[in-house]
C-alpha positions as CSV (number, residue, x, y, z in Angstrom):
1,X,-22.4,-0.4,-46.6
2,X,-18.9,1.1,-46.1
3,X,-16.9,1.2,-49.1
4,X,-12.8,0.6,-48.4
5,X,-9.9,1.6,-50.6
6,X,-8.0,-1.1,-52.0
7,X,-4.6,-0.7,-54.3
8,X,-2.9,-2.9,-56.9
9,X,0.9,-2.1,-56.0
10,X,2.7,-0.9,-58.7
11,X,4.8,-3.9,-60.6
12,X,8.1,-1.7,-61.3
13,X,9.1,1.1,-58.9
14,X,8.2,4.3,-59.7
15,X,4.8,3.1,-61.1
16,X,1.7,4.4,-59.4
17,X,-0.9,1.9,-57.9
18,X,-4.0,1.1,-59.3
19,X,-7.1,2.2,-56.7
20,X,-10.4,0.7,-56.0
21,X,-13.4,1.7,-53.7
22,X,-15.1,-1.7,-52.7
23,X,-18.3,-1.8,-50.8
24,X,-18.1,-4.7,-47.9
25,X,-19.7,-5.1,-44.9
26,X,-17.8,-3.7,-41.9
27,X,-17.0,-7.2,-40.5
28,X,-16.2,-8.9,-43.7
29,X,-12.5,-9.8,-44.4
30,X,-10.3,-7.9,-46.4
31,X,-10.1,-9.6,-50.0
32,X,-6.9,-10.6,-51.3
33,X,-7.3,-10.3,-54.9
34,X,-9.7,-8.3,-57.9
35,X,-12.7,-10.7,-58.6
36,X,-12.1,-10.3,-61.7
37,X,-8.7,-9.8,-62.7
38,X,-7.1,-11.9,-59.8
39,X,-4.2,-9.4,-59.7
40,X,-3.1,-9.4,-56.1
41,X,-4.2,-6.0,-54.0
42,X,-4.7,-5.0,-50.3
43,X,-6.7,-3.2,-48.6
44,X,-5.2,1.1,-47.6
45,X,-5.4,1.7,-44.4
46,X,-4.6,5.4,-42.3
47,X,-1.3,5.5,-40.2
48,X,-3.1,4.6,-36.9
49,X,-4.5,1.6,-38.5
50,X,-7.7,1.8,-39.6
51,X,-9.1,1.1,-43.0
52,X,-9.6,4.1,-45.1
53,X,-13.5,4.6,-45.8
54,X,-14.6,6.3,-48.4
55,X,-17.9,8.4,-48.2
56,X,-20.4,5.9,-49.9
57,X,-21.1,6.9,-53.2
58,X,-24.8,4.8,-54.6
59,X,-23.2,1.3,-54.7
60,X,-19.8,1.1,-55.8
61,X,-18.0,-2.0,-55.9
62,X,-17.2,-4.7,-58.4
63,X,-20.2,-6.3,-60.5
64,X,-20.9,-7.0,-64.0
65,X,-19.3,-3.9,-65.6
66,X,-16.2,-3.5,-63.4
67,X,-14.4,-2.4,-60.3
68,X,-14.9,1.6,-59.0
């Protein structure tokens, strides 16, 4: 399973977002906020597009103990 890069934005400018690998299914829609936290975020995609994949790395994704 792929894992995408997703960002919180930062709230104030000049703050850095917050990023998160999530594992999803390639045909599964982008989700629109943390599980857990329900702060807002968005999926990072490349200039032509595409999401950005991240090699997958043994399971990464949001469970009992957290984001990645």
């Amino acid at each position: 399973m792929p894992n995408f890069l997703y960002q919180i934005p930062p709230v104030n400018s000049g703050g850095e977002p917050v990023y998160y690998q999530i594992s999803q299914e390639n045909d599964e829609a982008p989700m629109a906020a943390h599980p857990h936290t329900g702060e807002a975020w968005e999926r990072v995609f490349n200039d032509d597009g595409s999401p950005v994949i991240l090699p997958e790395s043994g399971g990464c994704g949001c469970g009992e103990k957290g984001c990645c």
